[in-house]
C-alpha positions, 0 to 999 in steps of 0.5 A, a space after each residue: 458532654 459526657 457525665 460524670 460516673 464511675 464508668 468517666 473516670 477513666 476520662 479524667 484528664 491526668 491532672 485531676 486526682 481521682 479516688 486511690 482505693 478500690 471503690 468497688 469495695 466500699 462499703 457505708 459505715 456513715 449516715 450524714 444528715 444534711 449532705 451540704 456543700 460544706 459537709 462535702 468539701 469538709 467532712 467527706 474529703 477527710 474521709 476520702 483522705 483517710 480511705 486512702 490512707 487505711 482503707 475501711 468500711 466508711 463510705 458516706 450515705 447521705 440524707 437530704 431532709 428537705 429535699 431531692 436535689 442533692 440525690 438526683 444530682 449525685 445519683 447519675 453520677 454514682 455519688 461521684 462530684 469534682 472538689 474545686 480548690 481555689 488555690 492562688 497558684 490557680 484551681 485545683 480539682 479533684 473527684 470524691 468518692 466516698 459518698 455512696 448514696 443519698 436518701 431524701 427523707 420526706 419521701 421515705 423516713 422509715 427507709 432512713 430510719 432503718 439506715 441508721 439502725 442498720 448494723 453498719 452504720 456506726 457515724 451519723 454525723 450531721 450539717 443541719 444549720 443552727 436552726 435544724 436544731 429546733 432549740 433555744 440557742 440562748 438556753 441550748 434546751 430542746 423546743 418541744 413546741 417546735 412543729 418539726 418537734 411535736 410531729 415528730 413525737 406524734 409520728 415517732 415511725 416517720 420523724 422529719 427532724 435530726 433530732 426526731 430521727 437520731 432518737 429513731 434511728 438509737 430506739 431501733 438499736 435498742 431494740 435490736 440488742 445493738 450498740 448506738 452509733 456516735 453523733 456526729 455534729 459538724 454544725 457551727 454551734 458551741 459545744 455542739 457535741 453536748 448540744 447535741 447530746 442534750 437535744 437528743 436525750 431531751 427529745 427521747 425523755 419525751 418517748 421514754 424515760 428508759 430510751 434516755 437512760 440508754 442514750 445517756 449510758 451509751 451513746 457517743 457525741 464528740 464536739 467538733 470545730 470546723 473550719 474551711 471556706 466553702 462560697 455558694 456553687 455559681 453557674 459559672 463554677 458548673 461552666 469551669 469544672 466542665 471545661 477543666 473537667 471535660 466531663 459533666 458534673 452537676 454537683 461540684 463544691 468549691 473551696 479554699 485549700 485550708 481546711 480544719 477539723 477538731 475532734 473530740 476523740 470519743 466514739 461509739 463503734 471506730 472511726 476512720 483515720 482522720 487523724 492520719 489525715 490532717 484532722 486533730 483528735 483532742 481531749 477538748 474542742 473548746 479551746 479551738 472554738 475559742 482561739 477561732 472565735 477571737 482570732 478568725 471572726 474576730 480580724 473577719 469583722 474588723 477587716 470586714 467593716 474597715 475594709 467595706 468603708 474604704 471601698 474594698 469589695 472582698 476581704 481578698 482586697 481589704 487584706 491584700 491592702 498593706 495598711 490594712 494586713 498591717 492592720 491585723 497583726 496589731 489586732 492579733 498582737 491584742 488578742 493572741 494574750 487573751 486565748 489559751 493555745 489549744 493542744 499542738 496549736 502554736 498561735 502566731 503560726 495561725 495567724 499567719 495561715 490566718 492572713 494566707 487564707 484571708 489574702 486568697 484572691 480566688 475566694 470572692 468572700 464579700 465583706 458587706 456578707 461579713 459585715 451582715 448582723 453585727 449586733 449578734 456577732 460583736 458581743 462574743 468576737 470582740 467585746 470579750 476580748 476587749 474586757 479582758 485587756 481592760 481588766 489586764 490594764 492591756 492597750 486596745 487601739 486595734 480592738 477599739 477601731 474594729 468597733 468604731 469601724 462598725 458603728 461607722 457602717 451602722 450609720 448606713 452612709 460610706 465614704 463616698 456618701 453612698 447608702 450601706 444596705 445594713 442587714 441586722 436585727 436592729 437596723 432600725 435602731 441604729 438609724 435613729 440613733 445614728 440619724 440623731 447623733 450625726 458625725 460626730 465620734 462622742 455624740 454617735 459613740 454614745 448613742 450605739 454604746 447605749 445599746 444594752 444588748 450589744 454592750 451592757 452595762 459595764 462598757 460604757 462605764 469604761 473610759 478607757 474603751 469610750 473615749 478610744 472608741 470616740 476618738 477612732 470615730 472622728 477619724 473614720 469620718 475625717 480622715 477615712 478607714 485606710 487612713 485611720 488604720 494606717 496612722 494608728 500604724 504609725 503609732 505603734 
């Protein structure tokens, strides 16, 4: 079968939308650091989208840090790569063209490094993942004893870290008389533009104070938040592009229709016309971050424990469940008076989209994957909302069960009696406790509420949420999930 290329495209079959600019004449203006499945499922189909709109110089060059794979799949095929929507009206296809070219960094830094001090780039924008950061989380400050760190100040013409190579990438800039480019993060972090601006001037101080001056005078870090669900490429996904395609291509992405970006609109040199597209260019993230902390994650960890512990597989099949999309309306009737709409967001229009994209049968979306490290994740999805209904004197029957449903599933038993693989940093924690507590709602409640990281001090000293917690508990293990969830329904 025929690759892939910008020769194929004629190929395509007339259903398969196709770059509408003249891609002959793109020309780079955005260095991506990490060029992932999510960045080109996220950022480079913006991108594509605002070409379309108001052709400009923003073509994508992407970097791979670790390694070649991503360059000698694209490379063949003139950074050419289908997007597969998994939409529930059926697949969707459509070809980007706004990636040029992709660098590997570990075979040539200085060639990299020279990319990003060329004139034209004006966006280094970048999905490295939470640890590509090489920083603290807990406190956000640069790791100097980071081995990518220390090699980096050590070999400051060959870095192999982001930060190490932005700081590289503005020292040539500065050097040159030229202006810096924006940094662009697009990683789950929060704040990450600030994160990453922090990171940038801590690791510049360490070369040179005057270098951190100029960063800090001038240089751009818009915070972001994203949002699309982008599942791992399978074998079986390349096999059904192929088909509907007709054509080879070894580097496919696959996502859900829905797709968000916030932007901070703050830029060094331009942007393209993101906000023509669909993108929001807001004075403050921090709002958006917030409503999809408590909205998004919080119904997904829910959903994800209640909808394991009643057998459903995928949040696809727990939301599709009329008890448990009952479920959710009554959680986000808990938190919606918690989170401050952000700009031109009307919240009960997304929890709607919110349910739409959760009940999307062609996005296999596990819960058990969901369920995975609730310890980190329960503090800032829940327990925060939680604290303010308490404090409001607020009811929280939906929020509660969320939490008994999780310490259900941290007892490592289901309702079949089948073992729970429980992935966590303190699963072995949980399995004494729960071992000694039993299934008994107080007893077991008790034990898990003990546990100071996940609830501190304060929550266990709340009757309110206790004794709520307990009750749910007893239910779980009397009368199951789907029952519990849908008496409380009945209740309200």
């Amino acid at each position: 079968m025929t690759r892939l290329s910008k020769t194929a495209l004629a190929a395509l079959p007339a259903g398969v939308r196709r770059p509408a600019y003249d891609r002959s004449r793109l020309s780079p203006g955005i260095v991506h650091l990490g060029l992932g499945a999510f960045a080109r499922a996220h950022l480079c189909e913006f991108t594509d989208d605002a070409l379309e709109h108001e052709f400009g110089a923003w073509g994508v060059v992407g970097a791979s840090l670790q390694r070649p794979d991503q360059r000698d799949r694209l490379k063949p095929q003139d950074g050419l790569y289908t997007f597969l929507k998994r939409a529930p009206a059926g697949p969707e296809l459509r070809v980007i063209g706004s990636v040029l070219d992709v660098l590997v960094a570990p075979e040539s830094p200085q060639a990299l490094v020279a990319k990003l001090a060329a004139p034209e780039t004006r966006i280094v924008s970048l999905t490295v993942t939470e640890k590509g950061y090489c920083h603290d989380p807990a406190t956000g400050r640069l790791r100097a004893d980071h081995p990518d760190i220390a090699h980096d100040l050590a070999n400051p013409d060959a870095p192999r870290s982001a930060i190490g190579l932005i700081v590289a990438g503005l020292a040539a800039r500065k050097a040159a008389g030229l202006g810096p480019f924006t940094a662009l993060c697009c990683d789950n972090l929060p704040s990450n533009g600030h994160v990453l601006a922090g990171l940038v001037r801590d690791f510049a101080a360490l070369r040179d104070d005057r270098l951190s001056q100029w960063i800090e005078a001038n240089g751009a870090f818009p915070s972001t938040m994203v949002d699309r669900i982008v599942p791992a490429t399978t074998e079986a996904d390349i096999a059904e592009v192929a088909s509907l395609l007709g054509l080879d291509d070894a580097a496919p992405v696959i996502g859900e229709p829905f797709r968000q970006w916030a932007v901070e609109d703050v830029f060094a040199a331009g942007r393209p016309r993101w906000d023509a597209v669909g993108a929001q260019m807001v004075s403050e993230v921090a709002p958006f971050e917030f409503m999809k902390l408590r909205m998004l994650n919080g119904a997904h960890s829910s959903l994800a424990y209640l909808g394991y512990l009643a057998g459903h597989e995928t949040v696809a099949e727990a939301s599709g469940d009329p008890v448990f999309a009952r479920f959710l309306q009554g959680l986000w009737a808990e938190i919606m008076p918690t989170v401050p709409a952000p700009q031109g967001v009307e919240l009960q229009a997304y929890a709607r989209d919110l349910l739409t994209r959760f009940q999307n049968p062609a996005i296999r979306h596990r819960t058990w994957q969901i369920a995975m490290d609730g310890s980190q994740k329960l503090p800032q999805r829940l327990l925060g909302t939680i604290r303010e209904r308490l404090k409001a004197g607020a009811p929280i029957d939906h929020l509660a069960l969320g939490v008994a449903a999780w310490m259900a599933y941290v007892t490592g038993t289901d309702e079949k009696g089948a073992a729970i693989d429980v992935r966590d940093p303190l699963a072995a924690e949980f399995a004494a406790k729960t071992r000694a507590a039993g299934r008994n709602g107080g007893a077991l409640s008790e034990a898990l509420l003990g546990i100071g990281a996940i609830f501190g001090d304060d929550l266990p000293r709340q009757p309110a949420f206790t004794k709520l917690v307990a009750r749910h508990l007893d239910a779980l293990f009397a009368m199951g999930a789907r029952a519990t969830a849908a008496a409380l329904a009945a209740a309200h």
